[in-house]
N, C-alpha and C positions, 0 to 999 in steps of 0.2 A: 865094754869091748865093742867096739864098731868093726861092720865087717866094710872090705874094700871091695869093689870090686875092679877085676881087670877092663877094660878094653879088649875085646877081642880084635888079634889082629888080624881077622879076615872081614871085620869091619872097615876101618883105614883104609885096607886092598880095595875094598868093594867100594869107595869112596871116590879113592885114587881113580880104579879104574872107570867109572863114571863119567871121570873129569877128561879123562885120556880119553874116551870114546867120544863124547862131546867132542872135544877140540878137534879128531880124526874127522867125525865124520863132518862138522862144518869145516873143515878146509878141503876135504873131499869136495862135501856138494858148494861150495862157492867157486871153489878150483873150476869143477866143470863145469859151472856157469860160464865164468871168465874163460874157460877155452872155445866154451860156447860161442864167445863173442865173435870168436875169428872164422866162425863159419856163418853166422846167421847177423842180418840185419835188424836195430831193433826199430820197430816202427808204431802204426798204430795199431789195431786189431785186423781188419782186414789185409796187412801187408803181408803178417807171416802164414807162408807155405804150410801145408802138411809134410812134406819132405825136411824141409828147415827145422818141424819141429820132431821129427821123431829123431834125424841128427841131434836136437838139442839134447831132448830124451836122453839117447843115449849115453851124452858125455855128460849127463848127470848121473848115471846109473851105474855108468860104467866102477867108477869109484867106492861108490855106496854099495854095489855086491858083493866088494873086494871085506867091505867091515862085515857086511852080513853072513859071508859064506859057513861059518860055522853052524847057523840057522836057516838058514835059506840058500837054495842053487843059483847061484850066481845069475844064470842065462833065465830063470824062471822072474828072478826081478829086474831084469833087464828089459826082456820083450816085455811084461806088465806093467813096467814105469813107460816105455815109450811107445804102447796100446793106449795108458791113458791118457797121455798127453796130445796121440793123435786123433781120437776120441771125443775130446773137449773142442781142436783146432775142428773138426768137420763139422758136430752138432753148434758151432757158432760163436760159443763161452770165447775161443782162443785159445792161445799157445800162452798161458798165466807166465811170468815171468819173462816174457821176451816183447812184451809188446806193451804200449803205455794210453789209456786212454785219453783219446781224442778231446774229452771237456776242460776247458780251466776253471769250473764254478770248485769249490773246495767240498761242498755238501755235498753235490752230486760223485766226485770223486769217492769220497767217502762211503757214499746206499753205492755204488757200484761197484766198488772193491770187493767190498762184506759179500754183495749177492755174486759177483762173477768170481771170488775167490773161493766162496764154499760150495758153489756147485766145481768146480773144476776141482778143489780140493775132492770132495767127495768122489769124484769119478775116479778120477786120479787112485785116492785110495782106498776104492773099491776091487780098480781091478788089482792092483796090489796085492788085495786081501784074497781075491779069489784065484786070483794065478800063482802068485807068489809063496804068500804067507801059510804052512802048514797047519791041521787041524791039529796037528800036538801043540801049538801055542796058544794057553789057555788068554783070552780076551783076544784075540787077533783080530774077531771081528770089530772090537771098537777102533781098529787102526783107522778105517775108512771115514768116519766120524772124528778123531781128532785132526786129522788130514784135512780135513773140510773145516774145521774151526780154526787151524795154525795158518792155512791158506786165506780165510777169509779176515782173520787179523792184520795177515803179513803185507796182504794185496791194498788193505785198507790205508795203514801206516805208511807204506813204502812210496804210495802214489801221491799222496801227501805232502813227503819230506819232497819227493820228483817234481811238486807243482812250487813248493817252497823254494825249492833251491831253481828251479827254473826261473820264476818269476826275479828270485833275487840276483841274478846273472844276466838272465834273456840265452841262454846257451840251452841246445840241448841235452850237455850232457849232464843235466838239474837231472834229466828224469832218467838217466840212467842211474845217477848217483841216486834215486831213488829204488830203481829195481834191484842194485847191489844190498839196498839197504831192507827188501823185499825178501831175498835171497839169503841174506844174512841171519834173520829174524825164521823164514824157515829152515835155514839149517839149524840152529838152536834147538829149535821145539822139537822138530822131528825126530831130533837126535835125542833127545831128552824121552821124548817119546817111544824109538826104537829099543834103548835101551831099558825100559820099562816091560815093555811088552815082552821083548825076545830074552831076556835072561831073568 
């Protein structure tokens, strides 16, 4: 006699809802990128403002508190997403995602993405972790650390496909089409990530 077992069905659910968080929160954070666009110029590192980018901030965050609010206060990941990103724009790093570096060599784009994505990730989700993120979320502190490695992947890849499709155009919107593709790549992980952590 063999036994069977069931499927529980709040496995499925807890699949499902995975899938459904993921797809929220990247069309959240690419959404506000993409409204981002209509406020902020994208340039090279030196061009974006600190004002430019804590507006950017914002309308990325703005979304992403809406998925988190069950875990987190909405206004507390608001002002800590766009603390870190104003943070990164003063100490030098940049405004990650709104700005395209200056080289066309492929290697250097490459060591520069990895190092100016995972310090900026890391700030980014540090203060995240310290404003935001409660101590009743057991690993919360690793957020700040994946942050830094999703960043320094996304910034790697994305500047890449920007110099790729630049080159194969001559237009600039190669390196846009790269920072969506930057943008896209962190909302994935992130999400992936959130969801790990917070539930």
């Amino acid at each position: 006699m063999q036994l069977v077992t069931k499927k529980s069905p709040s496995n499925s659910l807890n699949k499902i809802d995975f899938f459904v968080f993921i797809l929220l929160w990247s069309v959240a954070t690419v959404g506000g990128f993409i409204v981002s666009l209509l406020l902020i110029e994208i340039g090279e590192k030196p061009d974006v403002e600190v004002l430019e980018t804590a507006v950017g901030a914002l309308a990325i965050a703005l979304p992403q508190s809406y998925l988190l609010r069950a875990k987190i206060l909405p206004l507390s990941w608001i002002i800590s997403t766009m603390l870190g990103w104003v943070l990164i724009t003063v100490v030098g790093v940049g405004a990650l995602g709104w700005f395209v570096l200056s080289t066309k060599f492929l290697s250097f784009r490459i060591f520069y993405g990895i190092i100016t994505g995972g310090i900026g990730g890391l700030v980014i989700g540090m203060t995240q972790w310290w404003l935001a993120i409660p101590p009743s979320v057991c690993w919360g502190w690793c957020w700040m650390f994946f942050s830094s490695a999703i960043w320094a992947i996304a910034l790697c890849l994305g500047s890449v496909v920007g110099i790729i499709v630049y080159n194969s155009t001559n237009l600039f919107l190669g390196e846009i089409i790269g920072l969506g593709f930057t943008w896209l790549i962190v909302s994935i992980l992130t999400g992936i990530t959130a969801y790990k952590l917070f539930n």
